[in-house]
N, C-alpha and C positions, 0 to 999 in steps of 0.2 A: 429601613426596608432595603433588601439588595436591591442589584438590576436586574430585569426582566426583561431587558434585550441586548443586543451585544452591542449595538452603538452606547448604552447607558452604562455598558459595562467597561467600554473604553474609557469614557466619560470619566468614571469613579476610578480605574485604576490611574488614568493621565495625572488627576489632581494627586492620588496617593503617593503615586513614584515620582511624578516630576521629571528632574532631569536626570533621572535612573536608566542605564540601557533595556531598551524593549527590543532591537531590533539589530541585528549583526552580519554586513553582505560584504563579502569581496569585491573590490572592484581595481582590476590591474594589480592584483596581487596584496593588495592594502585591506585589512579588513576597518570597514566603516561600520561604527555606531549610530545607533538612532533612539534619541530619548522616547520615555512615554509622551512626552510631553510634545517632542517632533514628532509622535506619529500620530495622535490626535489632531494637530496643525495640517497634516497634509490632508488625514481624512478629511476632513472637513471642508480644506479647502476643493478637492477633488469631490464631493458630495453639493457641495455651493454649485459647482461648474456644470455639474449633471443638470441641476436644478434650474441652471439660467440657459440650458442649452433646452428646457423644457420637458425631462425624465419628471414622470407624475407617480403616484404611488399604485403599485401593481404591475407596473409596467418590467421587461426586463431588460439587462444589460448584460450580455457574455462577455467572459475572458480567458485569452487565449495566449498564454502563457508559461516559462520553465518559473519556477516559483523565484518569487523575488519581491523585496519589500512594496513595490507596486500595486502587486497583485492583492497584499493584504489591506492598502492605501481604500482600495479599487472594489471591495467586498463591501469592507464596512461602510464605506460611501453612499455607495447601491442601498443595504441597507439602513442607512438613515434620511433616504427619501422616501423609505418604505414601497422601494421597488424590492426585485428580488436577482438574486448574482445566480449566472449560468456560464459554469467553468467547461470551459472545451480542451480537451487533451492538444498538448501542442503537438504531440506526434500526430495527429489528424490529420490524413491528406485533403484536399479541397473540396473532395466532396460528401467527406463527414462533417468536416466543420460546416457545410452549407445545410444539411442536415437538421444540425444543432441550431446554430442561430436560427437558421426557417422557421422548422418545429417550434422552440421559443418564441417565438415573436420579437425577437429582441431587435430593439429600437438602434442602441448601440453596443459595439464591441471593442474591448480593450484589448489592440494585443502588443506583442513584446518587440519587434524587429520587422525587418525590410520581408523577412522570409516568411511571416507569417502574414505580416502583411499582403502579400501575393496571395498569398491562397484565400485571403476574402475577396480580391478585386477580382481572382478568377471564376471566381460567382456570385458578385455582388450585383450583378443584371438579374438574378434570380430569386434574391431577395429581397421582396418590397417595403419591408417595415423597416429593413437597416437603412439607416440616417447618416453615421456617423462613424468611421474608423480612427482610435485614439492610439496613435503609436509610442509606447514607450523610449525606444532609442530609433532617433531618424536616422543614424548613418545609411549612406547610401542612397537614398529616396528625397535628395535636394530637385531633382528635374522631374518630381513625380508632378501629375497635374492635374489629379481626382479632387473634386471638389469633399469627397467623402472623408479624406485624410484631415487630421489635425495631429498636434502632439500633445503626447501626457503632460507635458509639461504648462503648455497652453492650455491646457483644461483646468491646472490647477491656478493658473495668474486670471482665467476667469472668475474661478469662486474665490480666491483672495480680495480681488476688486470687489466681489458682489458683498463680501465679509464687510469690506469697510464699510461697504455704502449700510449695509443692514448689519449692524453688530450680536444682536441679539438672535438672529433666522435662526442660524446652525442649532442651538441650544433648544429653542422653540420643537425645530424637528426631532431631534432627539427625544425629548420632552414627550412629545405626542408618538411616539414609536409604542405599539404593542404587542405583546411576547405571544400573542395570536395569529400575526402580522405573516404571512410566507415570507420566510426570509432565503432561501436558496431553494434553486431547480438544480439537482444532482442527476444527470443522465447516465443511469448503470450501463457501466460497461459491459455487463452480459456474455454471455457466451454461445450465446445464441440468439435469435434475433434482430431487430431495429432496439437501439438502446430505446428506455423508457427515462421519462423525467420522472424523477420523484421529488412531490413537494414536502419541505420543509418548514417548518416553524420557528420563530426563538423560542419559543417555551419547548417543542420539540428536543433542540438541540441541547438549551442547559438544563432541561430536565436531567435526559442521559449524564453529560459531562458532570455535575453536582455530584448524580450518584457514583460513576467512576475512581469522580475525586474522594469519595467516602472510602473506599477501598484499595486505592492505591496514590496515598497522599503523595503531594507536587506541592512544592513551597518557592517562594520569589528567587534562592538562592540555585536554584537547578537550572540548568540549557538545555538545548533542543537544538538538533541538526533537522531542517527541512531541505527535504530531497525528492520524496514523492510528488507522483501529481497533486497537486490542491484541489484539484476539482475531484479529487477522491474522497470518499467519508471518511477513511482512516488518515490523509496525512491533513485534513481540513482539522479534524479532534489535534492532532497534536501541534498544527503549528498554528493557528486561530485559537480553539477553543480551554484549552489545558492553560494555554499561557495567558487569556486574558480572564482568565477565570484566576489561576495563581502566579500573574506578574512573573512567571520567568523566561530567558530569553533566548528569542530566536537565533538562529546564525542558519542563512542563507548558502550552500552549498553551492559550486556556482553551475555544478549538472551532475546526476545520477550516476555519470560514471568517476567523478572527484569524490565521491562523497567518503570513500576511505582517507583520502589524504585531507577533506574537511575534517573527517572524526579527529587522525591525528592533530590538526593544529589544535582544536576547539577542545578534545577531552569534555565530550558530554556527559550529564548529569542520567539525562533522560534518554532514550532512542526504542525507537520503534524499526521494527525491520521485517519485509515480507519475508517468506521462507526463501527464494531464490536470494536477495540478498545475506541470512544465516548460510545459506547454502555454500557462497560462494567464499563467505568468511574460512568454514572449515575447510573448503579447498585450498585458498593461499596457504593456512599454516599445514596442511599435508604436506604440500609442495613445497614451501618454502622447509619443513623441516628435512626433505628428500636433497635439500641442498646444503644443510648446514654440517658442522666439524663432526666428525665419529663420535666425540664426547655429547656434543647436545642431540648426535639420532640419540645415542645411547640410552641418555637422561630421559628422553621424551618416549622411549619403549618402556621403561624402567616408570618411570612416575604416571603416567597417563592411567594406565589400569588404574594405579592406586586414588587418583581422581574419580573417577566412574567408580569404585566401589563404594569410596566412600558417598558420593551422588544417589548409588541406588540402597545403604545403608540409611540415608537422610531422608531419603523418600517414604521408604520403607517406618521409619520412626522406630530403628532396629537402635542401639545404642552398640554408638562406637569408644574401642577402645582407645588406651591412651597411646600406645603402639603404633597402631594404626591413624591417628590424629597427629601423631607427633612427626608418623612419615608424611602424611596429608602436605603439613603448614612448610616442611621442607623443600618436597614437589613443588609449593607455592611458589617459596623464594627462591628456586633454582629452575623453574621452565616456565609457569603459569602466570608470572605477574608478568613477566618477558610478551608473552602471547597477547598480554591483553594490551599489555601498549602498544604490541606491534597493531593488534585493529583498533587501536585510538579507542579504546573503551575500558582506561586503567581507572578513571572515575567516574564508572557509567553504575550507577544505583539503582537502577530501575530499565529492564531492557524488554523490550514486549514482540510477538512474534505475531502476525494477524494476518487478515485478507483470504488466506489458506491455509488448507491441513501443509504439517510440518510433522518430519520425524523422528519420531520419539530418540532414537539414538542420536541424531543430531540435537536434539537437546541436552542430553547428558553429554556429552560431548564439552557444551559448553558450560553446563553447571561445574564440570566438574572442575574449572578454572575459575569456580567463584561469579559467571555471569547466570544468574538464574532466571534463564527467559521465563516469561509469563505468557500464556497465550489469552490471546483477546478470541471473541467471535459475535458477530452478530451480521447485520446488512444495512444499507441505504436507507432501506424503506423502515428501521428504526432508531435511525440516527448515526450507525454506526457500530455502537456495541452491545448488547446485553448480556454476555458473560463475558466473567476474565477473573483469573488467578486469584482471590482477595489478598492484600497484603502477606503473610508467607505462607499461605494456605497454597501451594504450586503442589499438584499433580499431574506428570508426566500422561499423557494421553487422553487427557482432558482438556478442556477450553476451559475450564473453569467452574464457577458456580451464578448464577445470574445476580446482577446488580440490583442495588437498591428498587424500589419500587418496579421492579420486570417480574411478571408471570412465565412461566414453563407450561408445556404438559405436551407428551407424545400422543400422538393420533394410531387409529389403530393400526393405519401403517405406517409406524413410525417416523411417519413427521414430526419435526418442532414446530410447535404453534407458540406463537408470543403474545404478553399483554404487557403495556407499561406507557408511560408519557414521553416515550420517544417516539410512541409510531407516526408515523406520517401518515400528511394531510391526505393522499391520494396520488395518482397519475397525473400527471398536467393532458387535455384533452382526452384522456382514456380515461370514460367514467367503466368500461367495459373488465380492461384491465386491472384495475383499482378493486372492483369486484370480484373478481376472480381469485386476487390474493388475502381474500378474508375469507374465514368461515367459523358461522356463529360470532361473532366477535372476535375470534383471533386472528391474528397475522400467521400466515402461512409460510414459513423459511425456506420451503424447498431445498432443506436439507433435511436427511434421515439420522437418525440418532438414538439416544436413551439416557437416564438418570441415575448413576452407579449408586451403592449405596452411602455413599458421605454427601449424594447432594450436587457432584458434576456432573457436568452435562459431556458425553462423550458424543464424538460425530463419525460416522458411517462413512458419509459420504455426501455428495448431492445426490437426491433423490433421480434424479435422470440417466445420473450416470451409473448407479449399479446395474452389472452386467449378470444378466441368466445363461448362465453357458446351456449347451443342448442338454446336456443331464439334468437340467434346473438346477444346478445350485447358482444361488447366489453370490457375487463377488464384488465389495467395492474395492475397482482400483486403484484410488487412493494409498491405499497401503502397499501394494509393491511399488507403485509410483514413487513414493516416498523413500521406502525401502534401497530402491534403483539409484537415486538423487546423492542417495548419502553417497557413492563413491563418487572421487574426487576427478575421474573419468569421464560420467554421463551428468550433461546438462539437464536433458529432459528426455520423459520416461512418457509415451502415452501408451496401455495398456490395451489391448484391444480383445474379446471374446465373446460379447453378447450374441445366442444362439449359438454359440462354434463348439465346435468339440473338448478343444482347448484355449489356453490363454496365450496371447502372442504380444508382441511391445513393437514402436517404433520409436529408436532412440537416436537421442541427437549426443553428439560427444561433446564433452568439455575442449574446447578448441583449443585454448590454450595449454591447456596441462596435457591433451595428449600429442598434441603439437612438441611439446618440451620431452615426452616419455621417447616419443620417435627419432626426437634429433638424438638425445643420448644414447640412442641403439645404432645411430646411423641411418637411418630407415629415411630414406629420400620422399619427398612429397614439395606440394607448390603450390595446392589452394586446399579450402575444409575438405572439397569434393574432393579430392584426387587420396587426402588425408582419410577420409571416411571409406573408401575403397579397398585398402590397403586391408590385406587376408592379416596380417600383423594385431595390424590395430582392432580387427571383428576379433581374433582369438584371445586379444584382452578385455576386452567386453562381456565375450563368452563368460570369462572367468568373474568376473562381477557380476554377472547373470547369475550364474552359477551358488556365489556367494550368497546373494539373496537370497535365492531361492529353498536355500537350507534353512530359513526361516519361517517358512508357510509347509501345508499339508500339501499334499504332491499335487491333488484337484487343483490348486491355487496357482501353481507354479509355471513361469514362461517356459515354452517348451521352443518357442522358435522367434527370433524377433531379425529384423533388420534395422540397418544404420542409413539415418534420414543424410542426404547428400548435402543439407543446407543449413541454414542456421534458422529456426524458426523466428517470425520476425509481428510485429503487430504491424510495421507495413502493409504485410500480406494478408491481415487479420487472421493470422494465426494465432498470435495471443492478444490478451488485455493490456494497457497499460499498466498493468500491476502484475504482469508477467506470468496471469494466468490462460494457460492452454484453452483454444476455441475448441475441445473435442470434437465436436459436432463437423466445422469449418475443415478441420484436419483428416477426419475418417472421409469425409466427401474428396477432399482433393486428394490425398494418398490410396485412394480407392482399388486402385489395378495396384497399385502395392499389395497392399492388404490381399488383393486377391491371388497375389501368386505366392503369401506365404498358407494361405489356406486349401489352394486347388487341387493338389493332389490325395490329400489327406481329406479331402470333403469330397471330392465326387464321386 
């Protein structure tokens, strides 16, 4: 009989692999292994320590964290007292994170450092259920004097001690774990409103993951770069659920912005990457080829097309010549196998693009060097995925086709509605909410969409955010958004026209690559601002405007945009921690912007 929950899953994989690597983190430059075998021992011990600290089942535990073998210590722990884990973005200033724990109810909180730590004690007079602050590295916090502080470490030499005394407990609980059990409170990052908790299940989660793994097999010999938040559904599936489902190993990035120079050391098997990270891959080798010898521009003008043809020749299931195959594997060995080592993804087999729409031409982009992203999609509230690419079934502008046991069907106006054993349990405290995202039986995606004819699921848009211009036509911006992204220029693209005459954008520039375009012209500058000002730098923009825009019907087309002065930031809740845009957040504060690229032309 498999397991049916994830501590039973560790359980079963620890005995299988033993003293096999599960677990791979930097530390001072050294990468450190950790067997199945040590990471079952720490769980455990750290789940003992919960348990003699008095964590009862139901109860919750936050963690507040850059991802780190800890954190996965610190999950499974939680659940194998049959409490439930509530992960808080470590970028969270102090009074989201107070937010989070409050809302939770969480008794106690794991976090990573001296700095995170501050931001609980600067509202820990506001939350009456928190008990217990568990610091993974003290440095720094020797003359702290809060009785609420302990160390991870001392958490784990309690359940160690309680181990000896009780040898058999640990096994017991595990034993009595069931795949009904809530096993995580996920709070969407949202992009509008108060996050919501969404409760989780084990039978929830390895529902989904089982049937994932049906379609896009992961074997013990593959790795995994984690980088993302963990408290996300998408990077919790690949660096928890994928690998203890198929034993292969983590390595631990040591922050979001190493994670190319991880990929290089590591050469991963497997990698997931939001579209801002795809994004930025195609930017370095733009740029990086704007700097290489007249020979390799030459090669990379000269072979590229012949990539993307043969990409949308493969797509297409048009049958290619030998001619044309034989310049392909050439192109390979003289620019493309170069490329993919330079992104640390020369034995990456399996590369997936999720969280958000991503586009299309950035994808052939990268097929055409042999990394054939996949797009995943689904949400929180069902686990994380219900569609994605099946094994080489990839079409371009599709997310896919729905996973093993998931229903589809569009609403008449074109919502996706879901059915499948990922959905989740509900709202934590929002019986209102929970309601609201069901209808008749299905889960409501709030996104708009339709089913092409082989069976993808293609996506619109989010349903909120398509824009009725004054003529009524419809527009998801998504698609110039995307469109805008792809040059190596503009970081981010938000679209603006609902009601308006026409469509207008407010874009942020690639700071570093236009920063590098102006120093080689000479073009003086001293901060983004002053950079973003520059008549130079709007009239290169223009022109990637421009570009786009040769893409769309004229109706669709930006006809006026301006250059945001700043760097959009999730500080400011302008984005998610997955680096998706607060539309909403953004059209409120850039407002008088907005208003003065429409005022003479509207009034």
């Amino acid at each position: 009989m498999s397991a049916d929950t994830l501590p039973k899953l560790l359980r079963d994989q620890a005995g299988k692999f033993g003293s096999r690597v599960a677990l791979r983190e930097k530390e001072l430059g050294i990468w450190k292994e950790i067997s199945w075998r040590e990471y079952y021992e720490h769980v455990r011990n750290v789940s003992l320590g919960f348990v003699k600290l008095g964590l009862k089942k139901g109860e919750k535990v936050s963690i507040l964290s850059e991802n780190n073998q800890q954190w996965l210590y610190g999950d499974l722990a939680i659940q194998s007292a049959r409490a439930m884990t509530v992960g808080v973005y470590p970028t969270n200033p102090p009074e989201q994170v107070k937010y989070i724990v409050g809302h939770s109810e969480s008794r106690f909180i794991i976090v990573e450092d001296q700095e995170q730590a501050d931001k609980v004690l600067e509202v820990a007079g506001e939350l009456p259920f928190l008990e217990k602050i568990i610091v993974i590295d003290m440095k720094g916090m020797r003359h702290y004097e809060s009785s609420l502080l302990m160390s991870f470490d001392g958490l784990e030499e309690i359940g160690a001690g309680y181990h000896r005394e009780n040898p058999d407990m640990f096994e017991n609980m595990i034993r009595c774990t069931d795949p009904s059990d809530p096993a995580v409170l996920i709070y969407t990052s949202g992009t509008t409103g108060p996050p919501k908790g969404a409760i989780l299940s084990h039978r929830n989660m390895l529902a989904m993951v089982d049937s994932v793994l049906q379609v896009m097999p992961v074997n013990d010999n593959d790795s995994v770069v984690s980088y993302l938040p963990l408290c996300h559904a998408a990077e919790r599936i690949f660096s928890i659920l994928i690998p203890l489902k198929s034993g292969c190993i983590v390595n631990f990035s040591e922050s979001i912005n190493t994670v190319q120079e991880a990929l290089r050391e590591i050469g991963p098997t497997l990698f997931m990457g939001v579209p801002r990270i795809w994004e930025k891959m195609q930017s370095s080798i733009v740029i990086k080829i704007q700097d290489a010898t007249l020979l390799k521009r030459l090669a990379y003008r000269v072979f590229m097309p012949v990539g993307i043809r043969i990409t949308e020749k493969r797509l297409a299931k048009e049958k290619i010549g030998p001619v044309l195959m034989g310049l392909y594997w050439l192109s390979y060995l003289i620019i493309y196998r170069s490329l993919r080592r330079f992104l640390g993804l020369s034995r990456a087999r399996i590369t997936i693009s999720g969280a958000a729409p991503v586009s299309p031409e950035l994808l052939k982009f990268f097929h055409a060097m042999r990394l054939f992203i996949r797009e995943g999609y689904g949400q929180t509230e069902i686990s994380g995925i219900c569609c994605i690419h099946h094994l080489e079934d990839v079409k371009i502008g599709t997310v896919g086709k729905p996973i093993p046991g998931v229903e589809l069907k569009i609403a008449d106006d074109g919502e996706i509605l879901e059915k499948g054993p990922g959905v989740f349990q509900g709202y934590f405290k929002d019986p209102e909410g929970t309601a609201s995202i069901f209808s008749n039986g299905w889960l409501c995606s709030g996104d708009v969409g339709r089913l092409d004819e082989d069976g993808h699921l293609v996506i619109t848009d989010r349903k909120k955010d398509i824009l009725v211009t004054a003529g009524g036509k419809n527009i998801a911006p998504s698609e110039q958004e995307n469109s805008l992204k792809f040059s190596p220029y503009i970081n981010e693209a938000i679209v603006i026209g609902d009601g308006r005459k026409f469509l207008s954008a407010l874009i942020q520039i690639e700071f570093e690559n236009v920063a590098k375009w102006a120093q080689d012209r000479k073009i003086p500058y001293t901060t983004f601002k002053s950079l973003a000002r520059n008549r130079q730098v709007y009239e290169l923009i223009q022109k990637e405007v421009e570009k786009s825009n040769k893409k769309f019907a004229s109706v669709e087309n930006i006809r006026k945009f301006v250059l945001l002065e700043k760097e959009l930031d999730h500080d400011d809740e302008e984005l998610t921690a997955t680096m998706k845009v607060r539309r909403q957040a953004i059209e409120e504060k850039y407002r008088d912007l907005i208003e003065t690229i429409y005022g003479k032309e509207e009034s």
